[in-house]
C-alpha positions as CSV (number, residue, x, y, z in Angstrom):
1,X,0.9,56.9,-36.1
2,X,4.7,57.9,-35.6
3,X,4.1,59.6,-32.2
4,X,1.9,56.3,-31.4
5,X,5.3,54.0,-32.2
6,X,7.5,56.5,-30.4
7,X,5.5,57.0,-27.2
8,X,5.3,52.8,-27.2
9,X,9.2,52.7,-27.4
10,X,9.9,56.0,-24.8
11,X,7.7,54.0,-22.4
12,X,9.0,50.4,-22.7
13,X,12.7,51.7,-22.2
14,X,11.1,53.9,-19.5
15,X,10.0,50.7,-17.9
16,X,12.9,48.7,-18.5
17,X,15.2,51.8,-16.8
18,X,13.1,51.5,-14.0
19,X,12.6,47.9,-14.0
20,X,9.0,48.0,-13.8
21,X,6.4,47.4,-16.0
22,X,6.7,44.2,-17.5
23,X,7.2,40.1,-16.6
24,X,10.2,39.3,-14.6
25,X,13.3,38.0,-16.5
26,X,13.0,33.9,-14.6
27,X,17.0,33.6,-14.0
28,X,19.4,31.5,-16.5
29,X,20.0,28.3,-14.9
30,X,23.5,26.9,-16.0
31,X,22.6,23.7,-18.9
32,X,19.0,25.5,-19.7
33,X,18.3,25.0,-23.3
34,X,19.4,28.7,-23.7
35,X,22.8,28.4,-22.2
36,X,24.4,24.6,-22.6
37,X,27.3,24.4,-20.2
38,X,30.5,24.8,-21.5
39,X,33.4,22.5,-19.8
40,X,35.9,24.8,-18.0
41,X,39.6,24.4,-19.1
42,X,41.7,22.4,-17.4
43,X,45.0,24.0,-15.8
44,X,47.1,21.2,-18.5
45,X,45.7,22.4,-21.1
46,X,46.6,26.1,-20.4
47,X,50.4,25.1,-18.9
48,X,50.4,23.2,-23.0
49,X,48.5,25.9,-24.8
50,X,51.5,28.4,-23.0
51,X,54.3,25.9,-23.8
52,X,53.9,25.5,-27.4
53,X,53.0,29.1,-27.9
54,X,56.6,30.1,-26.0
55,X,58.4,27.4,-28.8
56,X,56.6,29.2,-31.3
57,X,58.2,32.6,-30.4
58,X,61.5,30.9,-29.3
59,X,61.8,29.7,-33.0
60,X,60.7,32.6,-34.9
61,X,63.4,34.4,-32.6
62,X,65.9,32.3,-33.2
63,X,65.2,32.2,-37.2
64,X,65.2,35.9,-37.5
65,X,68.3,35.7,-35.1
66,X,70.0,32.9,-37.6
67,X,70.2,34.7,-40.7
């Protein structure tokens, strides 16, 4: 029975190596049911997300430079 399982799995990655043997993968269409679409980020939000991060480390600096 072992040599049965690993003969079935040698010849399924076989197949999937060689991209035979076996249904075509249908391609992921963007807001299928098994990919929602995700909203890019918007240029602001990275220009604020980069501000507040550089006043973080411009006060950390200057509290470790302070004492």
């Amino acid at each position: 029975m072992p040599d049965d399982q690993e003969r079935l799995v040698a010849d399924a990655l076989r197949a999937q190596a060689t991209g035979t043997g076996g249904l075509p993968v249908p391609p992921v269409v963007p807001g299928s049911p098994s990919r929602p679409v995700r909203p890019a980020l918007g240029a602001g939000w990275v220009l604020m997300i980069a501000v507040l991060l550089g006043l973080a480390a411009g006060t950390v600096v200057a509290v470790i430079t302070l004492r």
